[in-house]
N, CA, C and O atoms as a Maestro MAE file, in Angstrom:
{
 s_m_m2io_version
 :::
 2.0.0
}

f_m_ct {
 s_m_title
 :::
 protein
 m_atom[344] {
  # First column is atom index #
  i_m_mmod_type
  r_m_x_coord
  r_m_y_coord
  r_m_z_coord
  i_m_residue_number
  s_m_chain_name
  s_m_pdb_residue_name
  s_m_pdb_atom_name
  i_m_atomic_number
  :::
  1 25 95.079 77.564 23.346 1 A "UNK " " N  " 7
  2 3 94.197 77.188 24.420 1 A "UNK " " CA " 6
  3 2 93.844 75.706 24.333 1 A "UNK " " C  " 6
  4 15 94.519 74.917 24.993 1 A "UNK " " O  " 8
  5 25 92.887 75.284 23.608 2 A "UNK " " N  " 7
  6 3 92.853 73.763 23.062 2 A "UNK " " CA " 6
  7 2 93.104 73.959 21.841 2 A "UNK " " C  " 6
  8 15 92.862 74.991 21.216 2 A "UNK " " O  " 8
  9 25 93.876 72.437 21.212 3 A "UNK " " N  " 7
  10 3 94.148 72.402 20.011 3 A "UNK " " CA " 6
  11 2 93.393 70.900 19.552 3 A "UNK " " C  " 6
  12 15 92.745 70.187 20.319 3 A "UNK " " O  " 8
  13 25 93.535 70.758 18.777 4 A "UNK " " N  " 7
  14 3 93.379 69.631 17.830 4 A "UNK " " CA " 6
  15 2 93.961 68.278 17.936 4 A "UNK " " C  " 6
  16 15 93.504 67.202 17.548 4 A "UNK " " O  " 8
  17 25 95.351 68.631 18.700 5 A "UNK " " N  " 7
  18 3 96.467 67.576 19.291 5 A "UNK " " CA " 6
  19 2 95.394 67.269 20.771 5 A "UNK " " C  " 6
  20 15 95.056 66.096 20.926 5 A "UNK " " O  " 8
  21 25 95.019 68.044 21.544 6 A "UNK " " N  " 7
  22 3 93.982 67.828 22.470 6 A "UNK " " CA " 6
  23 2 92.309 66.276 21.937 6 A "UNK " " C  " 6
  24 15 91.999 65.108 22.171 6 A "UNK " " O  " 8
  25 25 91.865 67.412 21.211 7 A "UNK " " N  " 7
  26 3 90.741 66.382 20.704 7 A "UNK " " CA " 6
  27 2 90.568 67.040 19.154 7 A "UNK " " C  " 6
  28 15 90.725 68.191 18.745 7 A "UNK " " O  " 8
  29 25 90.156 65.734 18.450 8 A "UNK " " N  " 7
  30 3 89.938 66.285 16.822 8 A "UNK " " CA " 6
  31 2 88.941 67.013 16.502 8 A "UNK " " C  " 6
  32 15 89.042 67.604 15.427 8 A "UNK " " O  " 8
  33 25 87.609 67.217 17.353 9 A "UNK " " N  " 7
  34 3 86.661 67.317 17.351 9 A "UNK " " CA " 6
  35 2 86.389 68.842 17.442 9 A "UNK " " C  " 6
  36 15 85.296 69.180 16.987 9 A "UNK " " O  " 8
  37 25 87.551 70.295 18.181 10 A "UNK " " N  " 7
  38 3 87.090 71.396 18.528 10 A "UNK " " CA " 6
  39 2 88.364 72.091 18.543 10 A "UNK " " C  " 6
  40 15 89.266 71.259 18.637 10 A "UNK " " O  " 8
  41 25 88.876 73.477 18.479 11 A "UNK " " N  " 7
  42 3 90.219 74.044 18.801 11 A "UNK " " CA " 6
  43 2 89.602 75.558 18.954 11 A "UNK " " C  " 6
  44 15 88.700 76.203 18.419 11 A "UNK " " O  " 8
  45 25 90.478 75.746 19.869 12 A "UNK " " N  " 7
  46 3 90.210 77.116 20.588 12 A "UNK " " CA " 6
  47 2 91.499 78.060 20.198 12 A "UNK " " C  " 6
  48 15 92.567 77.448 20.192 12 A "UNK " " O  " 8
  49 25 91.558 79.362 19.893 13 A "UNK " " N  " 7
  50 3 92.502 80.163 19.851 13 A "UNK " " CA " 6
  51 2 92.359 81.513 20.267 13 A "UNK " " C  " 6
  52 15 91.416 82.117 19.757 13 A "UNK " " O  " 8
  53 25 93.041 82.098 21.037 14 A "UNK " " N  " 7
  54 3 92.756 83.613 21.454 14 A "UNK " " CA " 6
  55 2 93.467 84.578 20.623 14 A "UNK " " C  " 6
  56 15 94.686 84.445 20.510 14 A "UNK " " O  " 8
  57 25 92.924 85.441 20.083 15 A "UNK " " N  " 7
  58 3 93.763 86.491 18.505 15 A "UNK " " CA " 6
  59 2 93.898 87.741 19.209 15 A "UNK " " C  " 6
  60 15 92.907 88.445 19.407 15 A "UNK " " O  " 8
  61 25 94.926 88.035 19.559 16 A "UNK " " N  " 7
  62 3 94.652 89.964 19.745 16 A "UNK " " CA " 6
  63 2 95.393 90.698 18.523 16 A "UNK " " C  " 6
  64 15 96.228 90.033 17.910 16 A "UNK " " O  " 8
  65 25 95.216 91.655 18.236 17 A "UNK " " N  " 7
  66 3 95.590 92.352 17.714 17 A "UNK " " CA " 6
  67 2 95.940 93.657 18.092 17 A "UNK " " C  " 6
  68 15 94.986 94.416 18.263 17 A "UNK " " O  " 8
  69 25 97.465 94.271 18.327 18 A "UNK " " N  " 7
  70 3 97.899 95.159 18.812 18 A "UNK " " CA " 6
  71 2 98.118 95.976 18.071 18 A "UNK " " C  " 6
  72 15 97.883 97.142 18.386 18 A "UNK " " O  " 8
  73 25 98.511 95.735 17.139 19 A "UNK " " N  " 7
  74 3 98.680 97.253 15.586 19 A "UNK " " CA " 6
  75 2 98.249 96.696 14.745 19 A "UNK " " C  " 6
  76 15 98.135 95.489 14.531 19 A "UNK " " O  " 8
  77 25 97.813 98.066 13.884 20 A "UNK " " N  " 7
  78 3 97.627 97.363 12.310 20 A "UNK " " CA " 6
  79 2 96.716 96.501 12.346 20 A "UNK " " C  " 6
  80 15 95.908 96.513 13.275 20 A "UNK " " O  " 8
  81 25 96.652 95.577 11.349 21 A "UNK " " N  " 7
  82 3 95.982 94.426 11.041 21 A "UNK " " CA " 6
  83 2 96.864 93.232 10.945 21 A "UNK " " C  " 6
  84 15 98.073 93.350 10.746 21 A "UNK " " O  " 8
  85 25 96.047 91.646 11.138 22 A "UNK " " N  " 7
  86 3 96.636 90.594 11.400 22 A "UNK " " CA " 6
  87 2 95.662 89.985 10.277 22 A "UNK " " C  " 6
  88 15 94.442 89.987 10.442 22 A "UNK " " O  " 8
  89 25 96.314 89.426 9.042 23 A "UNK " " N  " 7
  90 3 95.933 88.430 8.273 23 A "UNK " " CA " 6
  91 2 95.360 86.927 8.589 23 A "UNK " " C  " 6
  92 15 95.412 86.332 9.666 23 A "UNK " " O  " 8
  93 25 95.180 86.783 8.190 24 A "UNK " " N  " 7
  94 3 94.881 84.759 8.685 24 A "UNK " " CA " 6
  95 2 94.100 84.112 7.397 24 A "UNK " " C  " 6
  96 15 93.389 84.686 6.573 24 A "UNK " " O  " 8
  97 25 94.452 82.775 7.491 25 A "UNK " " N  " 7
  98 3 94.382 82.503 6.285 25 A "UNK " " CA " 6
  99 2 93.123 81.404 5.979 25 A "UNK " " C  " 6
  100 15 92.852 80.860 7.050 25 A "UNK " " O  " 8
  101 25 92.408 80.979 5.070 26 A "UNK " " N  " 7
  102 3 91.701 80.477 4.902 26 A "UNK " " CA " 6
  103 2 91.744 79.073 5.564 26 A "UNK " " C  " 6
  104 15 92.776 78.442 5.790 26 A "UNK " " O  " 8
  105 25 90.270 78.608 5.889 27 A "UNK " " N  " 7
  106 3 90.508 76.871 6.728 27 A "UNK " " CA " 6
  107 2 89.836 76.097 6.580 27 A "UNK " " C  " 6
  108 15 88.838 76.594 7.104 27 A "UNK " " O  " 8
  109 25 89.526 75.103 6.225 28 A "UNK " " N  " 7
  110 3 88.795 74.286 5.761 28 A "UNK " " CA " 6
  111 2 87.607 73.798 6.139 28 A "UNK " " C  " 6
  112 15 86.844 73.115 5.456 28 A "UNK " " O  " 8
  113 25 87.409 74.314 7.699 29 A "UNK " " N  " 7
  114 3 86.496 73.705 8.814 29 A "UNK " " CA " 6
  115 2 85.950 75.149 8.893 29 A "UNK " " C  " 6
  116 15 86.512 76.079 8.314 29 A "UNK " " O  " 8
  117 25 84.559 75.332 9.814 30 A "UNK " " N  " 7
  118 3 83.839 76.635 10.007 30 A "UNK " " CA " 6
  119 2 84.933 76.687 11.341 30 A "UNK " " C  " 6
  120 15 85.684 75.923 11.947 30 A "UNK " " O  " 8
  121 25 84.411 78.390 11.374 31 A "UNK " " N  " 7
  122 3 84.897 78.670 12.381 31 A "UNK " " CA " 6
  123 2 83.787 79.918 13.315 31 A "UNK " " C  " 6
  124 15 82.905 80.635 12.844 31 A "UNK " " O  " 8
  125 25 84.192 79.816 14.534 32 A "UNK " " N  " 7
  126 3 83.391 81.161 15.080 32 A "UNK " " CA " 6
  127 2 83.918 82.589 15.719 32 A "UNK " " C  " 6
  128 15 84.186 82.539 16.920 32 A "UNK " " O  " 8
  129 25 84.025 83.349 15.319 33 A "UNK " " N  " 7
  130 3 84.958 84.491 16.202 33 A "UNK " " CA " 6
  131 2 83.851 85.131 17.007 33 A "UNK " " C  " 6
  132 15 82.754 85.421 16.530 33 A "UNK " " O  " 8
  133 25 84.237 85.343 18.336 34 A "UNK " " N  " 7
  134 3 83.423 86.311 19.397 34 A "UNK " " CA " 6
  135 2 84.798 87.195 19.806 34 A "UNK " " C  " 6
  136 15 85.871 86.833 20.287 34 A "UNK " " O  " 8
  137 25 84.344 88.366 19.447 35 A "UNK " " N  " 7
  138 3 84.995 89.591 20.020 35 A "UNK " " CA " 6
  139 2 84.890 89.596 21.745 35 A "UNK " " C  " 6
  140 15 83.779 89.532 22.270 35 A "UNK " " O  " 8
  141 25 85.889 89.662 22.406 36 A "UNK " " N  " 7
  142 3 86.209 89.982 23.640 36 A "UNK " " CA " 6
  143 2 86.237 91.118 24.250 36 A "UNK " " C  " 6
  144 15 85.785 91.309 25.379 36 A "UNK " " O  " 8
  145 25 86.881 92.119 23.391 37 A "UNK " " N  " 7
  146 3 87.223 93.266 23.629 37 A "UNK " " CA " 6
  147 2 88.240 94.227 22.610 37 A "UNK " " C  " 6
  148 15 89.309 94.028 22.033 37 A "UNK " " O  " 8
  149 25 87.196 95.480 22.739 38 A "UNK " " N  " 7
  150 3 88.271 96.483 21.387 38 A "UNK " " CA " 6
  151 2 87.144 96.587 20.599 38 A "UNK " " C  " 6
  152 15 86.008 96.207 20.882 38 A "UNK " " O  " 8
  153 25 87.555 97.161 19.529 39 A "UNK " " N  " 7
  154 3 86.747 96.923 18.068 39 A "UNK " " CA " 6
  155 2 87.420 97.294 16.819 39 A "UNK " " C  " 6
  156 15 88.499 97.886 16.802 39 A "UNK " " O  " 8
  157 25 86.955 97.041 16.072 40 A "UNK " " N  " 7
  158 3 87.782 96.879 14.318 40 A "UNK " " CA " 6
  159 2 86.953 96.599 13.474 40 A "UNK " " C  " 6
  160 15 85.852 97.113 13.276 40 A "UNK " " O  " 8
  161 25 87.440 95.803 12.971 41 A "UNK " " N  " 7
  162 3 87.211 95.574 11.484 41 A "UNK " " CA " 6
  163 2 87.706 94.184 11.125 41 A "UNK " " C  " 6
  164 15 88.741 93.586 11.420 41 A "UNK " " O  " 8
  165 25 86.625 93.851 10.382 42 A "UNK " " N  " 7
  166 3 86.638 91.960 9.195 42 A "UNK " " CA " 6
  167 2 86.675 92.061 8.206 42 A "UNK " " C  " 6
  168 15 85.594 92.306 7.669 42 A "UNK " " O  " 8
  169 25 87.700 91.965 7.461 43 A "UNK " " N  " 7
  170 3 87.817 91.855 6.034 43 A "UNK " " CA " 6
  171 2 87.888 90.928 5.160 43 A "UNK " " C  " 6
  172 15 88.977 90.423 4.889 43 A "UNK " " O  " 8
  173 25 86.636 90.500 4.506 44 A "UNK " " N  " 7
  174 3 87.107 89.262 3.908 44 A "UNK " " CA " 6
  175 2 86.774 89.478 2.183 44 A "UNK " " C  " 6
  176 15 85.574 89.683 2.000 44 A "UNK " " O  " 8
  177 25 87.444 89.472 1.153 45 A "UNK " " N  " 7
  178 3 87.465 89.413 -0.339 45 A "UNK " " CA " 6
  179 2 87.286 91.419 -0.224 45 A "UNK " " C  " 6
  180 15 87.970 92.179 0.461 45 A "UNK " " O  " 8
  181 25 86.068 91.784 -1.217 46 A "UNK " " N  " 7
  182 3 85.674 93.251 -1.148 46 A "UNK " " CA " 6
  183 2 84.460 93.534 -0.142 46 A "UNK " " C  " 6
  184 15 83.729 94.509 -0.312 46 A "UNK " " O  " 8
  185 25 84.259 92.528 1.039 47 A "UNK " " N  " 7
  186 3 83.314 92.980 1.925 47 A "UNK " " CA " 6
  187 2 84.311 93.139 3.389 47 A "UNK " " C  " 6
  188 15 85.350 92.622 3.800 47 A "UNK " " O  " 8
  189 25 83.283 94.218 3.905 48 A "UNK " " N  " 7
  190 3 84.140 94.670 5.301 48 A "UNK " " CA " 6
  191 2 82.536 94.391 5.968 48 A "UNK " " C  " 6
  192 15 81.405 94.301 5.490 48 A "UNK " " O  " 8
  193 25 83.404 94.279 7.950 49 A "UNK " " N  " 7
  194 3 82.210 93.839 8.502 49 A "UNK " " CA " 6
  195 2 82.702 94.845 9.893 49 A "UNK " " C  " 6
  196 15 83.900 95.127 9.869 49 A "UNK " " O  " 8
  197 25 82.080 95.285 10.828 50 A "UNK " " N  " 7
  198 3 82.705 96.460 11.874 50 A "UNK " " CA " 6
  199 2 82.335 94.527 12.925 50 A "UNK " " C  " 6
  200 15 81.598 93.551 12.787 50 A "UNK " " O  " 8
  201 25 83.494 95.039 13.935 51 A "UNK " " N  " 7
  202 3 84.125 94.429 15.315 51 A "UNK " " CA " 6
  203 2 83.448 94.916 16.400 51 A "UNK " " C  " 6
  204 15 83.764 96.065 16.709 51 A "UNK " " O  " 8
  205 25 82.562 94.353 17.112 52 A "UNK " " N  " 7
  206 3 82.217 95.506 18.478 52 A "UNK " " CA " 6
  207 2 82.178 94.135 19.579 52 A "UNK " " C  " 6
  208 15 81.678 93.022 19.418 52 A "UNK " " O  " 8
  209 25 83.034 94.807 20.921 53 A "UNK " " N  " 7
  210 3 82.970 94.317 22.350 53 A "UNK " " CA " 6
  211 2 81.512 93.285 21.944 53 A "UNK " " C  " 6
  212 15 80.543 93.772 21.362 53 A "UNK " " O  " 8
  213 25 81.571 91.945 22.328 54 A "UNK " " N  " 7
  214 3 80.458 90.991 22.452 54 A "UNK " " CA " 6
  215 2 79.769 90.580 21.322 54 A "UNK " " C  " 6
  216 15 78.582 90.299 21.486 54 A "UNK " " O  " 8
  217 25 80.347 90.462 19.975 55 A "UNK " " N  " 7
  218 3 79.384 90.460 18.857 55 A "UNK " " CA " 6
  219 2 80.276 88.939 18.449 55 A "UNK " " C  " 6
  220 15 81.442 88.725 18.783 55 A "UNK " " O  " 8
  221 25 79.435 88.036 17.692 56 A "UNK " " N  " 7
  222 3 80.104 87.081 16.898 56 A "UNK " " CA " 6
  223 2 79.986 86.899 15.642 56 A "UNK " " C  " 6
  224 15 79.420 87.840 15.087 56 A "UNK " " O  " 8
  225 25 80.275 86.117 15.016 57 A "UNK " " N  " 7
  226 3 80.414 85.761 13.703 57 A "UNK " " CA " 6
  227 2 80.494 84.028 13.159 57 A "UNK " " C  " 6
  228 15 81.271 83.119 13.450 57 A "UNK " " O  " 8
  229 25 79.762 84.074 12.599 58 A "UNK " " N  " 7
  230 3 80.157 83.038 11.789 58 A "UNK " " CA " 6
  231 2 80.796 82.075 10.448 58 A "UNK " " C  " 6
  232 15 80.097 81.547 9.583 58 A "UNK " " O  " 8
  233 25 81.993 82.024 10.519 59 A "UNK " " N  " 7
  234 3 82.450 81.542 9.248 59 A "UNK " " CA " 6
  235 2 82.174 80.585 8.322 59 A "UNK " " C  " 6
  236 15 83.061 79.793 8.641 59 A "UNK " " O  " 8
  237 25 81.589 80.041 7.378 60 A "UNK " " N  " 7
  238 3 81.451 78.777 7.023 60 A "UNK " " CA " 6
  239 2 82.815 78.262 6.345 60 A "UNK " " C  " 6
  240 15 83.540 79.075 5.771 60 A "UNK " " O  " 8
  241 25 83.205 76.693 6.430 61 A "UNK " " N  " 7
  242 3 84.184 76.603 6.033 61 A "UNK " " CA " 6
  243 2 84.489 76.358 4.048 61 A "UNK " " C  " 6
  244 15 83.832 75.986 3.075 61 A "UNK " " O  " 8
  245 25 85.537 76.724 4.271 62 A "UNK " " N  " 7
  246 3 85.805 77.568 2.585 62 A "UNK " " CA " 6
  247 2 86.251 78.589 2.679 62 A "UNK " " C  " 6
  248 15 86.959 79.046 1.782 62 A "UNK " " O  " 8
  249 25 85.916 79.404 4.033 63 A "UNK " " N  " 7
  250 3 85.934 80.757 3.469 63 A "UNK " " CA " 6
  251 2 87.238 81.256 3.297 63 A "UNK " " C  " 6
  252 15 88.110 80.789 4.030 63 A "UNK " " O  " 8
  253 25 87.560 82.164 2.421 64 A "UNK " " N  " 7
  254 3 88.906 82.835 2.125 64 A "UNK " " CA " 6
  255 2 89.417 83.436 3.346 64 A "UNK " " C  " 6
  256 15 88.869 84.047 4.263 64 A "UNK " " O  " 8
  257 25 90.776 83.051 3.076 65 A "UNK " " N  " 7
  258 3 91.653 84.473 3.965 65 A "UNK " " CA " 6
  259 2 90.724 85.593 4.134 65 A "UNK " " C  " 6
  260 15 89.812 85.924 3.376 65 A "UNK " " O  " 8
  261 25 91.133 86.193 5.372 66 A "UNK " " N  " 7
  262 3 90.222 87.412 5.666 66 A "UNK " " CA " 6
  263 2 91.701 88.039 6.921 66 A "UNK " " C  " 6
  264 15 92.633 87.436 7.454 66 A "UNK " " O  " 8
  265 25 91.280 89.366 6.954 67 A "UNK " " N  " 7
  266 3 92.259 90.248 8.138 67 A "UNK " " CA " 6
  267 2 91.264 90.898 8.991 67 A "UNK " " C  " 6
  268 15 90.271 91.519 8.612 67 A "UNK " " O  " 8
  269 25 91.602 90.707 10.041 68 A "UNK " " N  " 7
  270 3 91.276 91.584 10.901 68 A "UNK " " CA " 6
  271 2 92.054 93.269 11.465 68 A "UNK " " C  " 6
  272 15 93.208 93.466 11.087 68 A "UNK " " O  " 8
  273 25 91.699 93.839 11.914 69 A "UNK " " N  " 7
  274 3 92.509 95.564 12.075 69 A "UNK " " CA " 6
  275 2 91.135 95.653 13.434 69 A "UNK " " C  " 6
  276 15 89.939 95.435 13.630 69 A "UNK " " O  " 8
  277 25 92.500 96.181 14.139 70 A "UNK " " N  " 7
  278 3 91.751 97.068 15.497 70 A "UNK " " CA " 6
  279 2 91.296 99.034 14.973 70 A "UNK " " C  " 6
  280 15 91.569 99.844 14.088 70 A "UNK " " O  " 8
  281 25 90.816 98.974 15.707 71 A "UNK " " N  " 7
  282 3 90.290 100.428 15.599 71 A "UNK " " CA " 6
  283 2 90.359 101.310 16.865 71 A "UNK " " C  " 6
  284 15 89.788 101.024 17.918 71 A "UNK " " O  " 8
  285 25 91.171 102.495 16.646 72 A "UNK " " N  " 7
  286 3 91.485 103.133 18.157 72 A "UNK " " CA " 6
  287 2 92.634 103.006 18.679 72 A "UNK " " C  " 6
  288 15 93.647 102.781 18.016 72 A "UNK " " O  " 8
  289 25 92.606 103.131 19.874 73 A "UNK " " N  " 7
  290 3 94.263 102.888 20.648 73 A "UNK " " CA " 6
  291 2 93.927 101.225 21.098 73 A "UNK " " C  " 6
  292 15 94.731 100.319 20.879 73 A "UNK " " O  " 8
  293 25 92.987 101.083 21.565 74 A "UNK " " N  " 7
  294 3 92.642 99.808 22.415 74 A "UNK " " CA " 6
  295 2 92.870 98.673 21.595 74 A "UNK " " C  " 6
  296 15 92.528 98.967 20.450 74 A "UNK " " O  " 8
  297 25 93.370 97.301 21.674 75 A "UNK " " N  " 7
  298 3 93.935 96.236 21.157 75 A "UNK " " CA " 6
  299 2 92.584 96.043 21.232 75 A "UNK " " C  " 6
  300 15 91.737 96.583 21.943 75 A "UNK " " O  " 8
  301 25 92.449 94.558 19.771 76 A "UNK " " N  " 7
  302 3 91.404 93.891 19.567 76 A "UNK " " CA " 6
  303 2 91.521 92.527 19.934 76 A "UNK " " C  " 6
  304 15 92.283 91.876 19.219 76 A "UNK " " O  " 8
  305 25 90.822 91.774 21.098 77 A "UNK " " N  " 7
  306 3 91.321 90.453 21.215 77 A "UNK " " CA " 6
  307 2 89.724 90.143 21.181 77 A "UNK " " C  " 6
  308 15 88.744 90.817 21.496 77 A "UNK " " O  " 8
  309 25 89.927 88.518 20.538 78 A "UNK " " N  " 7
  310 3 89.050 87.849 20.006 78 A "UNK " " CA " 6
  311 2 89.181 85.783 20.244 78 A "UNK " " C  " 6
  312 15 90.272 85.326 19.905 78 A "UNK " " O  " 8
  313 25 88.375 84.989 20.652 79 A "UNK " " N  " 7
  314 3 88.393 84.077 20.655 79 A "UNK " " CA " 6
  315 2 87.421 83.635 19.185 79 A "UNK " " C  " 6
  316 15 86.420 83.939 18.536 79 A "UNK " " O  " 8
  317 25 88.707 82.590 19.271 80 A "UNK " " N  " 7
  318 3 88.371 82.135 17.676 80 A "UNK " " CA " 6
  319 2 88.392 80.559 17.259 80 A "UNK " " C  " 6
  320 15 89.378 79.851 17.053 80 A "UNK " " O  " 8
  321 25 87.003 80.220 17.195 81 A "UNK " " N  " 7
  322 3 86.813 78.395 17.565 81 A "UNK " " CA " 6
  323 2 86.707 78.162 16.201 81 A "UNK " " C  " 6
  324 15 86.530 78.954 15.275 81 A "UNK " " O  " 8
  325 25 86.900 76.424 16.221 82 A "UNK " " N  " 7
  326 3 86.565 75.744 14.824 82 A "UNK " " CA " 6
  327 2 86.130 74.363 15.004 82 A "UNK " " C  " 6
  328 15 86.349 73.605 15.948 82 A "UNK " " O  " 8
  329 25 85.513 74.186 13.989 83 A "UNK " " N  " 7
  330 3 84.501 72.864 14.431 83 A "UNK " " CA " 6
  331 2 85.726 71.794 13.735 83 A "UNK " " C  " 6
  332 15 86.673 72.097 13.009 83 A "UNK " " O  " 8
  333 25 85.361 70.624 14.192 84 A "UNK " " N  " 7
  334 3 85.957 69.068 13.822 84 A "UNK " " CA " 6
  335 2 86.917 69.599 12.765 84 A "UNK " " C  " 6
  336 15 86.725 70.422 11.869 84 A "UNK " " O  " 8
  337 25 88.178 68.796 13.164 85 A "UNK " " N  " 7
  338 3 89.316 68.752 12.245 85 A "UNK " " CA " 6
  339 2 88.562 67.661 10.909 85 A "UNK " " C  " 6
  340 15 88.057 66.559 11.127 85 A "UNK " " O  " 8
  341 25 88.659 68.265 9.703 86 A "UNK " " N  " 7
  342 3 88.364 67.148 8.476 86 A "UNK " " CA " 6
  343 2 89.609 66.704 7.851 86 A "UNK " " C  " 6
  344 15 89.581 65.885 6.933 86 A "UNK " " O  " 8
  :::
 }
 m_bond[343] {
  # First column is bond index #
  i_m_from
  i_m_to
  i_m_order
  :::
  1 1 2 1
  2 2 3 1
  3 3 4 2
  4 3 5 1
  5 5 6 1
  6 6 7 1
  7 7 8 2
  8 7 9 1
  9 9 10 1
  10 10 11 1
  11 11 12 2
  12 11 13 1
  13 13 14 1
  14 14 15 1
  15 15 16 2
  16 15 17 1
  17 17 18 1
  18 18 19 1
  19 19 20 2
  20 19 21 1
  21 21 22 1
  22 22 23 1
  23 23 24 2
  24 23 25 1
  25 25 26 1
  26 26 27 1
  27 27 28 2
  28 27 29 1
  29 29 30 1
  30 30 31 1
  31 31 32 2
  32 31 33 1
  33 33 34 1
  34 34 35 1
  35 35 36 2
  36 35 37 1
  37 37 38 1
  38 38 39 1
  39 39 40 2
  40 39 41 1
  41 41 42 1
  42 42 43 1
  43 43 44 2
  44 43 45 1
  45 45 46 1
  46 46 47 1
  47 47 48 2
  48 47 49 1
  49 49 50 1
  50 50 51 1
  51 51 52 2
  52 51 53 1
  53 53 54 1
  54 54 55 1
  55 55 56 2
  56 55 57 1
  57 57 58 1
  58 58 59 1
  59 59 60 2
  60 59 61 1
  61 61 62 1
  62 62 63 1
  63 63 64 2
  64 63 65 1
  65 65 66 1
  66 66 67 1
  67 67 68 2
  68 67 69 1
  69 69 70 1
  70 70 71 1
  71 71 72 2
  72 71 73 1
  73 73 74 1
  74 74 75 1
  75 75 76 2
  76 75 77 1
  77 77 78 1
  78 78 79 1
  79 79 80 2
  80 79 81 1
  81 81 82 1
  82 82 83 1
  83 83 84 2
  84 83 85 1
  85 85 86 1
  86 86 87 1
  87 87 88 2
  88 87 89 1
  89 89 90 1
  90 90 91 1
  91 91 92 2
  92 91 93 1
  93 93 94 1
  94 94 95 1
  95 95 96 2
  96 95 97 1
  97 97 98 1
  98 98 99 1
  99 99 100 2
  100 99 101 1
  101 101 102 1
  102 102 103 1
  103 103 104 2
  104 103 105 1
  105 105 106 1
  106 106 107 1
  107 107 108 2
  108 107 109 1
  109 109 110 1
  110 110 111 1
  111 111 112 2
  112 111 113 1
  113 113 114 1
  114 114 115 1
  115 115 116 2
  116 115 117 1
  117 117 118 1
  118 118 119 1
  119 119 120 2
  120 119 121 1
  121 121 122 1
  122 122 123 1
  123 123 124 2
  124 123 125 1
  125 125 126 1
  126 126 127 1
  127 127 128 2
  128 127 129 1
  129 129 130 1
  130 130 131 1
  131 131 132 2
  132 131 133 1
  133 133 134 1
  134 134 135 1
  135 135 136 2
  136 135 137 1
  137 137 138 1
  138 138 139 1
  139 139 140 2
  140 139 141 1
  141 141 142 1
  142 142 143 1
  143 143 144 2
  144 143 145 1
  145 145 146 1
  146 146 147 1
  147 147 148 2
  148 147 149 1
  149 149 150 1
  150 150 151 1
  151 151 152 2
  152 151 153 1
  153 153 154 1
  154 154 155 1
  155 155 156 2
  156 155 157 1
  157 157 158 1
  158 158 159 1
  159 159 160 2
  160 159 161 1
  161 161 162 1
  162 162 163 1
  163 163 164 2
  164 163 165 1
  165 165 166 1
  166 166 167 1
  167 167 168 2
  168 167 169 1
  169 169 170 1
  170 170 171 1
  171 171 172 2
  172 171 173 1
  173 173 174 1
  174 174 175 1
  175 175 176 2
  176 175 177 1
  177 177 178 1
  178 178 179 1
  179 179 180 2
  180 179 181 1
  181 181 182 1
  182 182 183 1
  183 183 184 2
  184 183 185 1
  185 185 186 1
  186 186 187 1
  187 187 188 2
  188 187 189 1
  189 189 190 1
  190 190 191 1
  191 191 192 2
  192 191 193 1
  193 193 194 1
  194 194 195 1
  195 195 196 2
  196 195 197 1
  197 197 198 1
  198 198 199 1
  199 199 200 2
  200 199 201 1
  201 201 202 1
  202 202 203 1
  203 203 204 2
  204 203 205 1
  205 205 206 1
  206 206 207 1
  207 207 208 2
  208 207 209 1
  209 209 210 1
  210 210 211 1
  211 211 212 2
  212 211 213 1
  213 213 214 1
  214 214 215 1
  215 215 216 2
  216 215 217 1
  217 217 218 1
  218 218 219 1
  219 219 220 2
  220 219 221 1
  221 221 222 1
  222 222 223 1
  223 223 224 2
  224 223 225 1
  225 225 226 1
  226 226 227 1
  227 227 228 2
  228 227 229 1
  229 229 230 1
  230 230 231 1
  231 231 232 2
  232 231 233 1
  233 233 234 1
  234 234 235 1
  235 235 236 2
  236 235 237 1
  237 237 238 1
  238 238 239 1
  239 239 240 2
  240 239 241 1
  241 241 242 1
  242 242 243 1
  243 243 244 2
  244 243 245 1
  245 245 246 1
  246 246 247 1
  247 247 248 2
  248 247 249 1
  249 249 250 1
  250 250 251 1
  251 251 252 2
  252 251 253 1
  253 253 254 1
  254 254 255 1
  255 255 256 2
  256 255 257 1
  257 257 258 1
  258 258 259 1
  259 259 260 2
  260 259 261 1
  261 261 262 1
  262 262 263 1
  263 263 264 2
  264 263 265 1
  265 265 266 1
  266 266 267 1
  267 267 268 2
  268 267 269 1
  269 269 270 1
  270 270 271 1
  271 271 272 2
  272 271 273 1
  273 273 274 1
  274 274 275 1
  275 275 276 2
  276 275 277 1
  277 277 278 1
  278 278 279 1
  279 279 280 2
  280 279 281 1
  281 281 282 1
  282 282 283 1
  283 283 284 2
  284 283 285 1
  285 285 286 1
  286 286 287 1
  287 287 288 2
  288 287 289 1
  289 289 290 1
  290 290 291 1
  291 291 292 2
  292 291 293 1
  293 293 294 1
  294 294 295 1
  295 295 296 2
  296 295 297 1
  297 297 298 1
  298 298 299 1
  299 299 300 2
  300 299 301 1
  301 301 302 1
  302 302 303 1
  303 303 304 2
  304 303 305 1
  305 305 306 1
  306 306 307 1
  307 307 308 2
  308 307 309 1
  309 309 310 1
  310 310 311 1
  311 311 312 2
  312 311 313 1
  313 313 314 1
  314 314 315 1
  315 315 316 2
  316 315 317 1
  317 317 318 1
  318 318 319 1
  319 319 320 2
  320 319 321 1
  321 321 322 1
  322 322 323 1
  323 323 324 2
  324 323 325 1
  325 325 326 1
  326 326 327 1
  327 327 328 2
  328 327 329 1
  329 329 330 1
  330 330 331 1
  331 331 332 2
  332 331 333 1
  333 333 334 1
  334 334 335 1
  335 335 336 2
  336 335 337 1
  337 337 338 1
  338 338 339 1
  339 339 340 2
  340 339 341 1
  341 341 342 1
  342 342 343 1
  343 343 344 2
  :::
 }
}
């Protein structure tokens, strides 16, 4: 959606998840996920966090790899921002 090649300052990405779970990997910058639609599951180290239609989150940056997993038949899509490229 926007990237970084756009402006250094913000990057936008839209995540769905259709099966299973989708890994992603740790980033240096915070980030914010708002659920769109679906619900699942956040996994990050030995803590889990539940996914619901309209809820967000906040990452601080550092944080480890984490996966996401849909729950149900319904795909999980999620917009997923990050502050200033460092």
């Amino acid at each position: 959606m926007v990237g970084y090649a756009d402006t250094p300052m913000f990057r936008m990405d839209v995540i769905t998840v259709r099966e299973g779970s989708l890994a992603l990997p740790q980033r240096s910058v915070f980030s914010v996920l708002y659920v769109l639609s679906g619900s699942g599951l956040l996994k990050s180290g030995d803590q889990v966090f539940p996914l619901r239609q309209g809820q967000q989150y906040f990452l601080p940056a550092g944080t480890g790899a984490f996966s996401l997993s849909r729950r149900l038949e319904k795909e999980l899509k999620l917009l997923h921002c990050f502050g200033p490229q460092v």
